[in-house]
N, C-alpha and C positions, 0 to 999 in steps of 0.2 A: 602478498597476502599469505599469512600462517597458514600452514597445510594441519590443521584442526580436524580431525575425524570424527563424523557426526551418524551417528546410527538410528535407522529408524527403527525402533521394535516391530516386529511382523509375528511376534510372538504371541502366546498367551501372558497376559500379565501375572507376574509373582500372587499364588495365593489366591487365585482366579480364575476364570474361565471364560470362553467366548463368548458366554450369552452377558459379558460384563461390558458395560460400555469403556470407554475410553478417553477419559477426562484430557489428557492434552497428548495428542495422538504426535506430536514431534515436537517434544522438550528443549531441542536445541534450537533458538532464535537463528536466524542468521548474523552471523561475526560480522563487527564491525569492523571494519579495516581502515588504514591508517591508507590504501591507495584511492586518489580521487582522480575523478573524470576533469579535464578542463573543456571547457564548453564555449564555442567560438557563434555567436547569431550568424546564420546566411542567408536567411528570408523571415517573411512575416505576411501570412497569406488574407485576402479580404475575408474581412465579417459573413457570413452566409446566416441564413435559418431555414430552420426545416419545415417540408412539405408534408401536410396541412401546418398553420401553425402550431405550437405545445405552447403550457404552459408547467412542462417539465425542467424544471431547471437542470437536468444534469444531459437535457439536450440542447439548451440553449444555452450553447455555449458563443465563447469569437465564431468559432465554427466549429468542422465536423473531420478537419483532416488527419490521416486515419493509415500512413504510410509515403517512404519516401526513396523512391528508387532509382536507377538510371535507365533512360534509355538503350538498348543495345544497339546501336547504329555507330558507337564512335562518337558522336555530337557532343557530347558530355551533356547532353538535356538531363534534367531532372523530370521524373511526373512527381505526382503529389492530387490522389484522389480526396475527396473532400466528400463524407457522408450527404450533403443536403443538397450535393449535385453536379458541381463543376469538377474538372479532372483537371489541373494547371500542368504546362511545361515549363520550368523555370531553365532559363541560359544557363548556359558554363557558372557566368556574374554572379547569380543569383538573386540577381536585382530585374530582369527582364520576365516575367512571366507571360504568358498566354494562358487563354481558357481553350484547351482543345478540344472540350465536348463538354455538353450540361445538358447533363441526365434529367433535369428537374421542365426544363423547358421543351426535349424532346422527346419524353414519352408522359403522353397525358394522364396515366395513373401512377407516376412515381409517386412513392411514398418514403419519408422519413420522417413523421412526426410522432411517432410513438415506436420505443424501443432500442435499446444501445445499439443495435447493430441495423438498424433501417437505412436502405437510402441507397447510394452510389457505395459501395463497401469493397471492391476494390477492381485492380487491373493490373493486366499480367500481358505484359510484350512478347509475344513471339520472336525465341533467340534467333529468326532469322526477319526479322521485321526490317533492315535494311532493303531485303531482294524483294520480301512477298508485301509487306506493309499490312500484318496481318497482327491485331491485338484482341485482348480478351477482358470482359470485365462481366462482373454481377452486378444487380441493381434488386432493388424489392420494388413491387406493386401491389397497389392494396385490391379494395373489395371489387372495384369494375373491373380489372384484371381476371378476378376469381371468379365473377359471373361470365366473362366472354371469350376464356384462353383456356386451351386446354393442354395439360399440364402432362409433362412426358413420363411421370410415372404419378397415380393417384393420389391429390392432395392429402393432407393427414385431414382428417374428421374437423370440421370447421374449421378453415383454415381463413384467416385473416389477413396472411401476405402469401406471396409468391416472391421466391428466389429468382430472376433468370439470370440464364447466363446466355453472352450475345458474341458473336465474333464479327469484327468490324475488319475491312478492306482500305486501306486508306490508296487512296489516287494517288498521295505524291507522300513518300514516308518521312521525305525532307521539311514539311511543308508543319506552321507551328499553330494552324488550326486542319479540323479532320474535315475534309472531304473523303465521300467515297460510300461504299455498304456497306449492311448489315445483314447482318443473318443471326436467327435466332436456335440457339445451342442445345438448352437444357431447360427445363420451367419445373418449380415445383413449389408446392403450399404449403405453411404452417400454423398450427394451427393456436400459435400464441407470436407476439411481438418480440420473443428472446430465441437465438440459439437456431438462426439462420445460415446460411452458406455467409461466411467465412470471409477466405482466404481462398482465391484462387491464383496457382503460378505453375510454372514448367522447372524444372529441376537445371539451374543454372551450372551444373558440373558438366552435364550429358553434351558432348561432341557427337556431331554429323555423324554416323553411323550405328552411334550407342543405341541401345534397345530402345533408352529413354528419353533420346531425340524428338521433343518436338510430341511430349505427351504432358497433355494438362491436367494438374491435381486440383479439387475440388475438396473444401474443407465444408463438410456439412454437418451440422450441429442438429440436435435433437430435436425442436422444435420446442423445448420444457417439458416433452412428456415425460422423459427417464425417470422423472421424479416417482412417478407411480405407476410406470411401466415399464417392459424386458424389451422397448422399440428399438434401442442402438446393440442389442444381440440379435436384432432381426435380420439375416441375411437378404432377407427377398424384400426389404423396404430401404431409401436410400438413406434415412435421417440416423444420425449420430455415428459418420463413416467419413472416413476420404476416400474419398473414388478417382480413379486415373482412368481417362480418356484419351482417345485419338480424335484432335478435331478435321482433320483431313480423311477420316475414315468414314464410311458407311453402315454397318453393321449394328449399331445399336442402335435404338427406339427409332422409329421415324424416318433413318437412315442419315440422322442429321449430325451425326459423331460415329468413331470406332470403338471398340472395345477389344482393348491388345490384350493380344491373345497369350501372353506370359503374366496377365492379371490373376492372384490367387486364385478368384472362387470360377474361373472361366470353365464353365462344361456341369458344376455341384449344381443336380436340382435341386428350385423351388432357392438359388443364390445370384445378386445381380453380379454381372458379369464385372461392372463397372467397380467396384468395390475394390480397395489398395488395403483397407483397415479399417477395422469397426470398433464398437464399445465405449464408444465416445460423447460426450457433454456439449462440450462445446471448445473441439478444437481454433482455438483463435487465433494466432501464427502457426506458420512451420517454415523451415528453415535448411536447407541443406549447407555440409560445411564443405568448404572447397578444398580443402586440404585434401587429397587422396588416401594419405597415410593414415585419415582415421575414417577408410572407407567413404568420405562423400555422405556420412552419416546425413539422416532427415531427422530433426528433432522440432518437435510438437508442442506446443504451451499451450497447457489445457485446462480451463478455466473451472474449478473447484465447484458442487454444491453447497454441501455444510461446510467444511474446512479445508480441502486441502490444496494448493496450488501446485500445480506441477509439468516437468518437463519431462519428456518422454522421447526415446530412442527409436522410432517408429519404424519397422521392416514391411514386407509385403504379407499378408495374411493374419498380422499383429489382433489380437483384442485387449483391447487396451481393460477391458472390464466393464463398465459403466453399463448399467446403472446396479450391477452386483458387486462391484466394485469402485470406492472412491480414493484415488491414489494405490495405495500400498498397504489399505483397511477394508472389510467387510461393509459395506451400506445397507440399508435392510429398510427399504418403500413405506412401511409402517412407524419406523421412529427414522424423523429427519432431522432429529435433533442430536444423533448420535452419530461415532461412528464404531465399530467392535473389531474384533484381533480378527484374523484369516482363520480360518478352518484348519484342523491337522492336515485334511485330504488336500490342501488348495492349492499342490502342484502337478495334482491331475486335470485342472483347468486352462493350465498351460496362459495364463493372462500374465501381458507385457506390465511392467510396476516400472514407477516413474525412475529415472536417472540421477535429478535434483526437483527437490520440493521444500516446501513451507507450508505453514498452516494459519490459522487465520489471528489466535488468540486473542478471540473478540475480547474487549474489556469485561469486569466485571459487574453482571447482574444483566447483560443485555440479552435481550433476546433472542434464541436460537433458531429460531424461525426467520428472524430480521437481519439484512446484510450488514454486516460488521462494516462493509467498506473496504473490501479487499477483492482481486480479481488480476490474475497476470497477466503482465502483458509480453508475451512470446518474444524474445531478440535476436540475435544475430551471433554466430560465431566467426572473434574477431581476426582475419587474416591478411588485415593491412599492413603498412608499413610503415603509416607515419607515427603512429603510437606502440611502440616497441614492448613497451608494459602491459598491453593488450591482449600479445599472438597467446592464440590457441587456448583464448577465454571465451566462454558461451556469457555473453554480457544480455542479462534481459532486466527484466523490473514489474512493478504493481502500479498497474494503471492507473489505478485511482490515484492513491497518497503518492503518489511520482518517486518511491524510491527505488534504487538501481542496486542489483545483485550482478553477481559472478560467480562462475563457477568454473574450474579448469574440467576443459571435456576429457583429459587423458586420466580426472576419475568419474567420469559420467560412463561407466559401464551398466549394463545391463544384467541382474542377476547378482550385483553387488547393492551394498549396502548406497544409497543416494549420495552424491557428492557433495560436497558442505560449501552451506554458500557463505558468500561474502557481501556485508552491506557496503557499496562503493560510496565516498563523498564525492558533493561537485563544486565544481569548483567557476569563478569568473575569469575573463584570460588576465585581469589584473588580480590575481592571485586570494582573491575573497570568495573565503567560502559559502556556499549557497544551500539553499534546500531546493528543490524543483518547483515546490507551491511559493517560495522566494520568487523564482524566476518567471513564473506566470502569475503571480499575485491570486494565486486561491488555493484555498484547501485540496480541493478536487484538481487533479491533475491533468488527468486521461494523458497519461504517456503514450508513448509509441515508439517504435523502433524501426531505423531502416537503413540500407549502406546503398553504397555507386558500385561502379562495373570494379574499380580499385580496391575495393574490401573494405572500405574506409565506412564510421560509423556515424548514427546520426539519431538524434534523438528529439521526438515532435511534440506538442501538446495542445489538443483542441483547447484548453483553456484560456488561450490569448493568440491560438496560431500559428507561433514561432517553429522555427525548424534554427536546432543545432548543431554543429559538426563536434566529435569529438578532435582536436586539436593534440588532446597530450595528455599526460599523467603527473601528478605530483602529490608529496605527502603530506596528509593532513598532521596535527598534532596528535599527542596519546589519546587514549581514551579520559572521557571527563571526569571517570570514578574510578579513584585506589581501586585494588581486592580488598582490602580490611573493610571499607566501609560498602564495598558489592555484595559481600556475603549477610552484609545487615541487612538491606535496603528496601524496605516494604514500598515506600511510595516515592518517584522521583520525576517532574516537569520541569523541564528544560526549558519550556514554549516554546518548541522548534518541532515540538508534534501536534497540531490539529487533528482532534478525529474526522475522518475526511468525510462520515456521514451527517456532522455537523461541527463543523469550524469553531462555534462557539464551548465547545469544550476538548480539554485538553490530555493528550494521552499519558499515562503513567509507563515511565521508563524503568519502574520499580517489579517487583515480586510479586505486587496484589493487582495491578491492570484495572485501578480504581479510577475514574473518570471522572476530572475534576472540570467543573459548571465556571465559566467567564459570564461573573452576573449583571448584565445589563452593558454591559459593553461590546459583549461577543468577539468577535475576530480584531473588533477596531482595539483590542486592550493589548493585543500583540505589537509591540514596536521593536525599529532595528537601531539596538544598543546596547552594545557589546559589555559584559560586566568583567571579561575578564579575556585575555587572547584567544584567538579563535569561537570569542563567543558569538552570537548574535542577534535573538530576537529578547526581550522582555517582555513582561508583563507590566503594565501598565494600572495602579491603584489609583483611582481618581475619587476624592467626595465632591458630589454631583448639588447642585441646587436643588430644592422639592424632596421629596418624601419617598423614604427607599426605593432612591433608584441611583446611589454608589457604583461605580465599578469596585467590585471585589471577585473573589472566588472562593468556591468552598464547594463543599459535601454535605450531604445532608440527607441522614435515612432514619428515619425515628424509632424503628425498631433493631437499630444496630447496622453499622455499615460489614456486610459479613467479609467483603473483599479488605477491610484491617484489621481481619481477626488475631494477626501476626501481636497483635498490639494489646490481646487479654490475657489478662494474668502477665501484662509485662513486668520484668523484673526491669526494667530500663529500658528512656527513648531517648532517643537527642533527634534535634532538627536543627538544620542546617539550609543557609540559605543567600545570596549576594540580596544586598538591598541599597534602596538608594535614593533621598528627601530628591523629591521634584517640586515641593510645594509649602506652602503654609503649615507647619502644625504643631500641635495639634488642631484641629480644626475650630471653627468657632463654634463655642457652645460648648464641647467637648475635652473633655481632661485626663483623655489615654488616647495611644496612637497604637492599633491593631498591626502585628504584624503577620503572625503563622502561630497555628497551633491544631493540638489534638483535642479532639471534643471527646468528653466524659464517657459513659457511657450511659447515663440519666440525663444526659445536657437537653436544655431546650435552645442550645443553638450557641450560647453564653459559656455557660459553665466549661471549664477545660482539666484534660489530663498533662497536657504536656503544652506552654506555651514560650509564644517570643514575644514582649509587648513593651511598651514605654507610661509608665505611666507614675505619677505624684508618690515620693516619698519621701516622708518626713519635710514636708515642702517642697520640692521640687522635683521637678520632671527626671525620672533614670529610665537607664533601660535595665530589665529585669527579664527571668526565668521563672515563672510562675508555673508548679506543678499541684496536682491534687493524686495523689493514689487510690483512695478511695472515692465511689461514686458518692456523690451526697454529703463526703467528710470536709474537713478544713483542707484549704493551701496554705503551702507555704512560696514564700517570694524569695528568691536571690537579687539582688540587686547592685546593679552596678557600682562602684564610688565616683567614679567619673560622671560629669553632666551629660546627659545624652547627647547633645548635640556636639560633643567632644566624640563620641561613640559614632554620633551617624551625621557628621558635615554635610551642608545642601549641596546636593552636585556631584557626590561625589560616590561610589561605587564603595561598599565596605561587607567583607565575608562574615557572617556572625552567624556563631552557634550555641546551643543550650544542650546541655545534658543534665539526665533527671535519672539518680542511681536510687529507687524505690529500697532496694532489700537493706538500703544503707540509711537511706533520708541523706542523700547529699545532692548537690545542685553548682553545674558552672554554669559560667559564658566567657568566650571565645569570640575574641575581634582581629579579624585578617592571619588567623591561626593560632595569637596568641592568647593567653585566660587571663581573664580581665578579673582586677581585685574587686571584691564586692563584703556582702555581707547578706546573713539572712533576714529578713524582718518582724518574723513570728515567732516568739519565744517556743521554747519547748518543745514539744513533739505531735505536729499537728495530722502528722502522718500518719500515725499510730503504728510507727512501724515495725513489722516481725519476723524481719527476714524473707517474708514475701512478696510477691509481683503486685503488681496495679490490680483493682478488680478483676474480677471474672468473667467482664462482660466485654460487648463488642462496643469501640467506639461509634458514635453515632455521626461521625464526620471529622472532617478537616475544615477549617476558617482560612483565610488568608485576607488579608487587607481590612478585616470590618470585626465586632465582635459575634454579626450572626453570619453564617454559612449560607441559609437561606433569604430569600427576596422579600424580609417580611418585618425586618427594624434595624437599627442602626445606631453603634453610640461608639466606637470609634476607627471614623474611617481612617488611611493613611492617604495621602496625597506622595506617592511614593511608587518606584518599579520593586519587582523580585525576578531574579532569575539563578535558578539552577536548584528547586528548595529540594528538601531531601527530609525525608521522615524515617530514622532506623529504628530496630524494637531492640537496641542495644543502649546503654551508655557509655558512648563512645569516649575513648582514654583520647588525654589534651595529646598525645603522639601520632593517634589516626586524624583527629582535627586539623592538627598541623600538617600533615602528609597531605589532606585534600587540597589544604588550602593551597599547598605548594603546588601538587598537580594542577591543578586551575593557572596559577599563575606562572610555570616554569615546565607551560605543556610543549 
């Protein structure tokens, strides 16, 4: 992975000031990298649903499993806790499981039916569970819980679950169902369905005499009040902390835990003893790394409000910030819609800022109050052996959209600028590349991360079950776009990005984060067929039977789409795009074959500034470059000399592109990199042209497959795929054409 240095501004912005919000608070995406994961299946866990029933789909999932660790006994046992209630031991094999406890069937108010983190949410082996047989897990319980249990420090203000945490004695430690007791740990309420206790585990570095032998950490989330409360700065309350415990101790609440006494706030009135670290959201992993050389570091993945995702370097007394701080920016309770620069003063605050991070760059126009579909999911730092390409990478991901980052921790310092992450690819052990919603068959993901007592990695996903071992490393191809045509590239769909808060539309790899609509077909129009090496999924253009309801895709905002504003006053577009005859056409009835285009900026849905189309001239069907520079003026048409179907063979995979040089009135096409001879069709100068760009207004959409964008007529469908389309506000020279085309095909 290129050592890319990526800086987060913590400044005031040029020209500005703190009370200025901060339109894209981390400009640098994460790098894509050319290293990928290879991913070996070792299990596949039963179906579960959750207690009450939902009819939340992003709880009903295969199931709810949610981690995947080893035993410490030697056994090579796997556990593998499961949100809706069972805890499995999977063999060495990975083929033998057991249900060694279900949470759902022995405590009569479990609850996981409302809420990401409800239910059975996890379990932490005591590193000496071979001698004592001593293990530890949370669970939530609902309202008859809250009416009859009384809760070791005072529920939050209507609280509707309870956290506990339980310590279990097992009879035989060998044995691959639990016999044996319990005791009950810790209880406490919150007072909303999100941002419950966590993550609970013991610090797998800590040998028999270390201080931190045999002391359990507690990841406790806020309960959602941060948002418009100072609850996770409140020392004397436990939510939005991790708290480290002695559970062989006495001393705290009840006398049913200790409170070690090398805990930060131990002896600070009116501060709970219990507390490791506070100012927290919703810590959702953590992670200690085994290497000693970089301290035995604890790092934290802590799950964003409005944008920011982030990893954190966690020490003893830490405030991480929240909720006066979100990441490495100012948050401010009254606007949740922003985030603002730091203060001059804001290192008399002494708050922890993250190591590595990411932001959310919701698409554009969506609403900032409404989850974009992003949310981290906390990994592992990797200190195995069997993946070489690994050592001494903090390898984590975004639970949702299942994709995988990296980050080497020797620059995850503290007090430095955040370490720049890397998008990993993954890969099948027969050497095909994957996406992770590839491998679970949905958009939504729910990753998860988890390693053995070996250091070895593993990566899980409630969306079908499976649990994978990282196996190996290898490299992918270059990236899919030149620099010449990156630096253009306002809008670009691969179809290998579903937005993962609805599948049916697709993410823009471009500049404007324009979100383009799969009309009436939804996720089913993504299919796997490769247009060019290392490709993989298409898009699918179907004309359907009955009355608009085509598969097509498009855009469509009537008062201007402002996310292609790149696109007014352009002085030049080209699109760019793999396509490919799956079917009949033109269709019956119909005497043009829609392919990609810019809508005007007066369009009702028709009318276009920048098109790719096939359609009747001078008798016969060509393929053509249809621009209009003016809104409401004449087009003109380039057209091919060759027969279209010489241009685009059934079956067959062909790159084609159009450029539209407005300040000039000139017009190509480009088939498989080369410019294809043609001619114009409209005498004279329909353009009216004066050396200036296209109108002055915003396009009102992108078409692709039909002539309207939206779900509302139809006159010509293609019976055809696309993949890789590309919309630049340049007109790109037949040199950069030719340079994609070969990138694509000599990746």
């Amino acid at each position: 992975m290129a050592a890319v240095a990526v800086v987060v501004s913590t400044a005031v912005p040029a020209g500005g000031s703190a009370d200025e919000p901060i339109a894209d608070p981390i400009p640098q995406d994460p790098i894509p990298s050319r290293l990928g994961l290879v991913l070996a299946e070792v299990a596949r866990l039963p179906a579960s649903t959750p207690t009450p029933p939902t009819t939340d789909t992003r709880l009903n999932r295969h199931n709810r499993i949610n981690f995947v660790g080893e035993v410490p006994d030697g056994s090579g046992r796997r556990y593998v806790p499961d949100l809706n209630g069972p805890l499995y031991l999977l063999d060495r094999d990975g083929e033998t499981r057991h249900v060694y406890l279900d949470f759902a069937a022995r405590f009569p108010h479990f609850f996981s039916g409302r809420g990401m983190g409800s239910g059975f949410g996890f379990v932490a082996f005591h590193p000496d569970f071979a001698r004592n047989g001593k293990l530890y897990t949370v669970h939530t319980e609902g309202r008859g819980a809250i009416d009859t249990e009384t809760p070791t420090y005072p529920d939050q203000p209507n609280a509707v679950v309870q956290s506990v945490v339980s310590e279990w004695t097992a009879t035989d430690p060998s044995a691959d169902v639990f016999t044996g007791t319990r005791r009950e740990l810790f209880r406490y309420g919150f007072a909303t369905y999100i941002h419950a206790v966590q993550q609970i585990d013991f610090n797998p570095t800590a040998r028999p005499g270390d201080p931190d032998h045999g002391l359990l950490y507690l990841a406790v989330g806020d309960g959602g009040l941060g948002v418009t409360s100072d609850v996770p700065q409140d020392l004397g309350n436990p939510a939005g902390k991790i708290l480290r415990i002695d559970p062989a101790g006495t001393n705290g609440p009840g006398g049913r835990y200790g409170i070690p006494a090398a805990n930060p706030f131990v002896g600070r009135p009116g501060a709970l003893g219990e507390i490791y670290a506070y100012g927290m959201r919703d810590p959702h992993r953590f992670t200690w790394d085994r290497d000693r050389t970089n301290g035995h570091a604890l790092y934290v993945g802590h799950i964003g409000q409005h944008s920011i995702e982030a990893v954190y370097e966690v020490r003893a007394g830490d405030n991480l910030g929240w909720s006066r701080r979100e990441g490495a920016f100012t948050y401010r309770h009254e606007d949740q819609c922003h985030l603002y620069p730091l203060p001059p003063d804001d290192a008399r605050h002494g708050y922890a800022y993250p190591v590595a991070a990411y932001d959310h760059d919701p698409p554009a126009g969506w609403p900032c109050t409404t989850d974009s579909g992003h949310a981290i999911s906390g990994g592992q730092v990797y200190r195995g052996r069997a993946v070489p390409g690994l050592r001494g990478k903090y390898v984590f991901g975004d639970l949702v959209d299942g994709r995988v980052f990296a980050t080497d921790v020797s620059r995850m310092r503290r007090g430095e600028p955040p370490a720049p992450l890397h998008e990993l690819k993954v890969f099948d052990t027969d050497g095909t590349e994957r996406r992770m919603a590839d491998l679970v068959g949905d958009g939504r993901v729910d990753l998860r991360f988890g390693t053995d007592a070996a250091g070895e990695l593993y990566l899980l996903a409630k969306a079908d079950g499976r649990i994978w071992q990282v196996v190996g490393t290898r490299e992918g191809p270059r990236p899919e776009v030149t620099p010449d045509v990156a630096r253009n590239l306002v809008a670009h769909y691969d179809f290998e990005h579903p937005f993962p808060v609805d599948d049916a539309r697709e993410l823009d790899l471009g500049e404007s984060r324009t979100l383009l609509a799969l009309v009436n077909g939804g996720d089913r129009m993504r299919t796997r067929d490769a247009a060019f090496p290392g490709g993989g999924h298409a898009l699918e253009l179907r004309p359907q039977p009955g009355a608009n309801d085509d598969w097509k895709a498009g855009v469509w905002d009537a008062d201007g789409a402002e996310s292609l504003r790149a696109f007014n006053g352009a002085k030049g577009i080209t699109i760019m795009g793999w396509f490919k005859q799956t079917g009949a056409n033109p269709g019956p009835g119909y005497g043009a074959i829609g392919l990609a285009g810019l809508l005007s900026g007066d369009s009702d849905g028709h009318a276009v500034r920048a098109l790719i189309e096939a359609f009747e001239v001078d008798g016969r069907l060509r393929l053509v470059a249809l621009g209009r520079r003016v809104d409401g003026g004449a087009s003109q048409t380039y057209a091919a000399d060759l027969d279209w179907q010489q241009v685009l063979p059934p079956n067959r995979w062909v790159h084609l592109a159009a450029t539209f040089d407005f300040t000039r009135g000139r017009m190509a096409l480009y088939r498989d990199g080369r410019p294809l001879p043609g001619s114009y069709t409209v005498p004279g100068d329909p353009w009216q042209v004066d050396g200036t760009g296209a109108s002055a207004t915003d396009p009102r959409g992108i078409k692709v497959g039909g002539s309207f964008p939206q779900d509302t007529a139809e006159r010509n469908p293609c019976a055809c795929r696309v993949d890789s389309l590309m919309f630049l506000d340049v007109a790109a020279s037949a040199e950069v054409v030719a340079a994609q085309f070969r990138r694509f095909t000599w990746r």
